[in-house]
N, C-alpha and C positions, 0 to 999 in steps of 0.2 A: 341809520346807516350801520351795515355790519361790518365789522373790520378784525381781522386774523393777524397777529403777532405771534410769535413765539420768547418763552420769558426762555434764560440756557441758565440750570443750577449745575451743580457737578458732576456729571456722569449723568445725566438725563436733558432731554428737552421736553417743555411743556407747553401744548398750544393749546389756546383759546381763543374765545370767539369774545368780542365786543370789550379788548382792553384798551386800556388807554397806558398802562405803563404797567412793570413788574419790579419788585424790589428783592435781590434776592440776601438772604439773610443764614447766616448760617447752612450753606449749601440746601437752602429750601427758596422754592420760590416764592414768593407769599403776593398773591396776585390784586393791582387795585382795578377794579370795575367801573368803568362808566354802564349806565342804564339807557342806553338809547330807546327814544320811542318813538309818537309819534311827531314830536317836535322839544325843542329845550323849553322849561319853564326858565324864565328872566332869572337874572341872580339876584340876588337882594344888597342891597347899599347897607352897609352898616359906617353908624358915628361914631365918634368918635369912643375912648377908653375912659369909665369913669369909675372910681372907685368907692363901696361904702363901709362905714365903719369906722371903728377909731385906730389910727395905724398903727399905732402900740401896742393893741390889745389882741395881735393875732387874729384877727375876723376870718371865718369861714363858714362854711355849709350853708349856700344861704337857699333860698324859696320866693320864688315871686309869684306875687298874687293880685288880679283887678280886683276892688270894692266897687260894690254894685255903682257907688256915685262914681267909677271912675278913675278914681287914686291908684297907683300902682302904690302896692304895698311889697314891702319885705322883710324876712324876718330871718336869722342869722345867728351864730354864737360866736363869743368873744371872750375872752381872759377872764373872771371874775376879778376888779379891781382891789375888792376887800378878802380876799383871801389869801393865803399862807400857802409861798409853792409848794409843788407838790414833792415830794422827796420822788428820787428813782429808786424803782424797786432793783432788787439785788436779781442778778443774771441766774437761771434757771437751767444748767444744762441739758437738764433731764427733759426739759418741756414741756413736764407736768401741772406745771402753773401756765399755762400759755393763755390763760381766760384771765388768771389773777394776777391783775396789774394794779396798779394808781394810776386815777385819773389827774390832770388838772383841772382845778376848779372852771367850770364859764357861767355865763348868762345868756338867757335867751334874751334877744332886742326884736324892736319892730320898729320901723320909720316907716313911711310915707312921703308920696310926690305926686304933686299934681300936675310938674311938669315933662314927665315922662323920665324922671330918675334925672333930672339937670340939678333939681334943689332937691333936698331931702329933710323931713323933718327932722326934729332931735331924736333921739331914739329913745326909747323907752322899754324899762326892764320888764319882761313878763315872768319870771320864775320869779316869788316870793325867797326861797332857800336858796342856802349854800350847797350848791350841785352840782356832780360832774357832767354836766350835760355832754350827750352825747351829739357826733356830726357825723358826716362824711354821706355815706348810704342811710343814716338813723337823721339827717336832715329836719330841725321842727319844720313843720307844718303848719299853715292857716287856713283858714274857712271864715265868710263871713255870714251874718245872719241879715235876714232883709232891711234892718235898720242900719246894718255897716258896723256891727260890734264885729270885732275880730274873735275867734275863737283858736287858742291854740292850743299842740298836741306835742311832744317831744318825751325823751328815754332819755333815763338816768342808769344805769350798772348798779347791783345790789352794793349795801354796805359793805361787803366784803369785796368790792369791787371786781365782779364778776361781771363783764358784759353780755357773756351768755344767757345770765338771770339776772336781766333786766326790768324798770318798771315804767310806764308809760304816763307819764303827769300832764294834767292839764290846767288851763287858765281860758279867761276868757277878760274882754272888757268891760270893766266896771260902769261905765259913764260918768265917773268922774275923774276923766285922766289916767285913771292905774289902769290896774289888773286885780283879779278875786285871787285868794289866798291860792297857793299851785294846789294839787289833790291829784291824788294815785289812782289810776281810772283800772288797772285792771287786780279785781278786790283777792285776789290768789298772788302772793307777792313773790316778786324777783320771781316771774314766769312769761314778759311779756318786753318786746324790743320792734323797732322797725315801725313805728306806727305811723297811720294817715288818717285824716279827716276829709269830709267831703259831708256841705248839706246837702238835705234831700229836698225834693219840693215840695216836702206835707211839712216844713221847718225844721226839721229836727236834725241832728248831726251825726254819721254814722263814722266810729271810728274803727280801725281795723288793727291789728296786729299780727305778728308770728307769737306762738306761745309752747312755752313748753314744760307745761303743770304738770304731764307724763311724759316722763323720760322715756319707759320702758315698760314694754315693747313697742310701745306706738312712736312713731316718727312726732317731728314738727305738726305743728295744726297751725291753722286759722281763724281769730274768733275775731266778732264785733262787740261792739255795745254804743249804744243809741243814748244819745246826748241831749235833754231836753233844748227849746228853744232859748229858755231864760238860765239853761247853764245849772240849774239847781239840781237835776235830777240825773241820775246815771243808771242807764240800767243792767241787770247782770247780764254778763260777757256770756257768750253762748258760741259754741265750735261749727263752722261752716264747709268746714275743709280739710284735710290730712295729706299727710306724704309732703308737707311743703318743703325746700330748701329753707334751711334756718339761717341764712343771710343776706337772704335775696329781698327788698320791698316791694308790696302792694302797690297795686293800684283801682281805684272807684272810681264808676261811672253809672248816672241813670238815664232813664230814658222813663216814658209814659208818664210824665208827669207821678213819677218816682218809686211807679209800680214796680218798674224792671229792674232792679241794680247788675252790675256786670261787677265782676271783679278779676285780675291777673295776676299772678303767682308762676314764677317757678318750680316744676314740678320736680322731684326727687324719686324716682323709682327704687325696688328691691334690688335693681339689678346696676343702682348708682345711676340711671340714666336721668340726663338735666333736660327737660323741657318746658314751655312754658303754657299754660292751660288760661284758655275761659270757662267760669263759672260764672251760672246766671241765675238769678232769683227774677218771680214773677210775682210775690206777693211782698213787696218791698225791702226784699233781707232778711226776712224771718227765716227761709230756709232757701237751700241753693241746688240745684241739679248738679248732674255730674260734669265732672270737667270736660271741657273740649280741646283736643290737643292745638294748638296753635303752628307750630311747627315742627313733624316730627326730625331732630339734630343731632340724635345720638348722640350727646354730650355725654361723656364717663368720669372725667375726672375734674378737682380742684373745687376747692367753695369760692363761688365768683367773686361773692357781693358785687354783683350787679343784678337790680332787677328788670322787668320790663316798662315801657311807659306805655299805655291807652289813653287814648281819646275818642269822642262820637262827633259825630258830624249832624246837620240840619236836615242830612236825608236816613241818619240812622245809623249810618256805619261804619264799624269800627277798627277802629286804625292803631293797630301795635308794632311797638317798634321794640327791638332787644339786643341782646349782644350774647356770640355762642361759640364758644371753642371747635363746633362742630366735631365730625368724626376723625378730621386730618387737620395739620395747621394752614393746609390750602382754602378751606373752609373757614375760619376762623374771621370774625367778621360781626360788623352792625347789620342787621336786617329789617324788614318791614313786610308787613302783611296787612292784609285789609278782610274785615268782614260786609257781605253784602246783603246778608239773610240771618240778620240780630244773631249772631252768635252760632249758629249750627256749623257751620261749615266756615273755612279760611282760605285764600288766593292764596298758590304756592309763594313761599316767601321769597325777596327781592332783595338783594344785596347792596345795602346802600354804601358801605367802606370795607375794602378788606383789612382786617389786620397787619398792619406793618412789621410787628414783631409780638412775642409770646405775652402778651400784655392783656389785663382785664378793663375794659373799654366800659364807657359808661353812657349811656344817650337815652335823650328825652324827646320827645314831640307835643306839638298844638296843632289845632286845627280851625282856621279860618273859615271868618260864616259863607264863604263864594264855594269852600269843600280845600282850600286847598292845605297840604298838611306842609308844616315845617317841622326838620327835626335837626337836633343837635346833639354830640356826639363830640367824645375827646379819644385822642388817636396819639401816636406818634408820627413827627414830624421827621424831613430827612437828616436833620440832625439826633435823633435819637430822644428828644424833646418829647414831653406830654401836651398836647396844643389840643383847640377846643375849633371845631369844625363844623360845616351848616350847608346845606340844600334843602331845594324843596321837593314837592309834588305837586302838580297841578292835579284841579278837580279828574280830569280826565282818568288819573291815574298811568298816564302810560308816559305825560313829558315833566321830566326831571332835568332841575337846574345842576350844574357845573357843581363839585367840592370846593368848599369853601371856605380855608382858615382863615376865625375870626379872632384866633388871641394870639398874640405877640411873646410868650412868657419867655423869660430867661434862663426859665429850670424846666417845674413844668406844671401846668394849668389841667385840672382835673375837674367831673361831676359837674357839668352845666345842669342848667334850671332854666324853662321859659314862663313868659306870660306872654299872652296874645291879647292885644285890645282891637277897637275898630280897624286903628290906623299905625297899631305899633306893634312891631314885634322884638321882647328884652329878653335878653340874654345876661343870664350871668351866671360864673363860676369862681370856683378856688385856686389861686397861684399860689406855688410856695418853692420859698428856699430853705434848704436845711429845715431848720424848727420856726419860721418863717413864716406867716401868712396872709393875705389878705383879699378881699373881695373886688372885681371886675365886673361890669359889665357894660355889652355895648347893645344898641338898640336899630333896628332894622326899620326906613319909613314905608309902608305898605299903600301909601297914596301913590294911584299913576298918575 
């Protein structure tokens, strides 16, 4: 059903086709969209609010992940207990130091549940050292290997505490309860941040990063390195890609039984234009073709840190979802596209939230084995609130459910993460007040 409103800012009216409301903000209008198609997909029930972590320890940035038996796993950072805060650095007016800070200390955790996140195991420490680990967009990562070891990936800021020259440390499961000693995966140091893991289906583990070994004249790159299956072996990091956004994260996908890899990046142009590109490799990640624009949005200004999220589907194709200041703040907004022909070509992108105000927005998606895609996405609320939001897509691609705020926060709830199992779909994200923080998440039942 098509419907005509008109939003009135100051001195202008602006009509659209297919709104459902308009917010206006600083004498702009800033429009929210419903996607009418060719029917609603159902909305999703979500449970109740549960929290993980230790609630003293500031917990945030977490990552949800199924192990092949099933366990929703998750992995997260928190205060390092045994460390010495961190002093605050002194105020910088020139903002020349704007990369050199002091971190505070954390530790990477990982628990598990086998009851869809109701009980949680104890958590246990995976970084061996005293590290500043890094959160937020630089989120650890897990991957597991077909016997359900966990493998993890996260960034630490160089000893001078530069998060720009960063280094990418890894762990994996011992089998006896721990973790292998941490180890610095990308062997060119304080040149590598942002990183992800993902196996492949020949076992082996392909991790990714932003890297910046050359400053100049060359832009950001993209390099991998290949993870044996038993975690022993690492192989040299090797560059895929250039021109990346230096604070936007990756994302890996395969397909062909792990011939194809796909990978998604934020594109950064000479001329500052932000868009965001598929790369695809067809002989496992050894080497990758050239990018495919995904949506061209004319983005010019501001470093987002927000990247894009991909997923594939059981017919092959590939569903990205991002967030883009576009060319106006009318534009400005989460979007979605979908590929129907592995990667060559993209369906004009689809607006799934407009931006409420001048804010960098952050959303993820999964995609269920029926085709259908859920995604999530943190927005402002009509309180001016950071709140964390959910709709879906049905397989059809044309009926999309109602918007749907699923956090409650009192300040404001940033950077959701899903897992998708048979029958569950979890959600969780960061709340925080002031210096304040702690983990959420609620879960969605997908049985009709």
């Amino acid at each position: 059903m098509m419907k005509r409103v008109a939003c009135r800012t100051t001195g202008a009216m602006v009509s659209v086709v297919a709104l459902t409301g308009c917010l206006a903000l600083a004498g702009v209008a800033v429009l929210l969209v419903s996607l009418d198609g060719a029917g609603a997909s159902e909305d999703l029930v979500f449970g109740p609010e549960r929290r993980i972590g230790q609630a003293d320890r500031n917990p945030s940035s977490p990552f949800l992940r199924i192990a092949p038996n099933g366990r929703l796993h998750a992995a997260w950072t928190e205060a390092d207990p045994n460390a010495s805060p961190a002093p605050k650095p002194a105020a910088d007016p020139s903002h020349k130091k704007h990369w050199m800070i002091t971190f505070d200390m954390r530790v990477v955790l990982l628990a598990s549940s086998a009851d869809g996140g109701v009980v949680w195991t104890a958590p246990r420490r995976v970084n061996s050292a005293t590290e500043a680990v890094q959160g937020e967009e630089n989120e650890p990562r897990i991957a597991f290997g077909p016997d359900g070891k966990a493998f993890v990936v996260w960034s630490v800021p160089s000893e001078k505490g530069d998060k720009s020259r960063a280094n990418v440390r890894f762990a994996m499961e011992d089998g006896r309860g721990g973790f292998t000693p941490s180890r610095t995966v990308n062997e060119v140091r304080d040149t590598a941040r942002f990183p992800i893991l993902e196996r492949s289906p020949d076992g082996t583990f392909l991790t990714a990063w932003i890297d910046r070994r050359v400053d100049s004249p060359a832009s950001r790159a993209v390099y991998l390195s290949r993870i044996s299956p038993n975690g022993q072996e690492v192989s040299p990091s090797y560059k895929v890609g250039e021109d990346i956004c230096d604070c936007c994260r990756l994302e890996l996908a395969f397909a062909d039984q792990g011939r194809t890899v796909f990978l998604v990046n934020r594109q950064v142009t000479k001329e500052q234009i932000r868009n965001h590109v598929l790369r695809k490799s067809t002989d496992g990640g050894v080497t990758f073709g050239a990018p495919v624009t995904i949506s061209d949005d004319g983005w010019q200004t501001v470093c987002p840190h927000s990247g894009p999220a991909m997923a594939l589907d059981q017919r092959g194709h590939i569903h990205v979802t991002w967030f883009t200041m576009g060319r106006a703040l009318a534009e400005a907004g989460v979007y979605y596209s979908v590929s129907r022909d592995g990667g060559r070509s993209f369906a004009p992108r689809r607006l799934v939230h407009a931006n409420t105000a001048p804010e960098i927005l952050h959303t993820k998606l999964a995609v269920g084995r029926d085709g259908t895609v859920h995604l999530a996405w943190d927005n402002l609320d009509g309180a001016g609130k950071a709140q964390i939001f959910a709709r879906s897509v049905a397989p059809d691609g044309n009926s999309w459910s109602a918007v749907q705020q699923i956090s409650r926060a009192r300040e404001n709830a940033r950077r959701p993460v899903m897992a998708l199992s048979e029958h569950d779909l979890h959600v969780a994200w960061t709340e925080s007040e002031g210096e304040t923080s702690w983990i959420v998440m609620r879960t969605a039942s997908l049985k009709k």
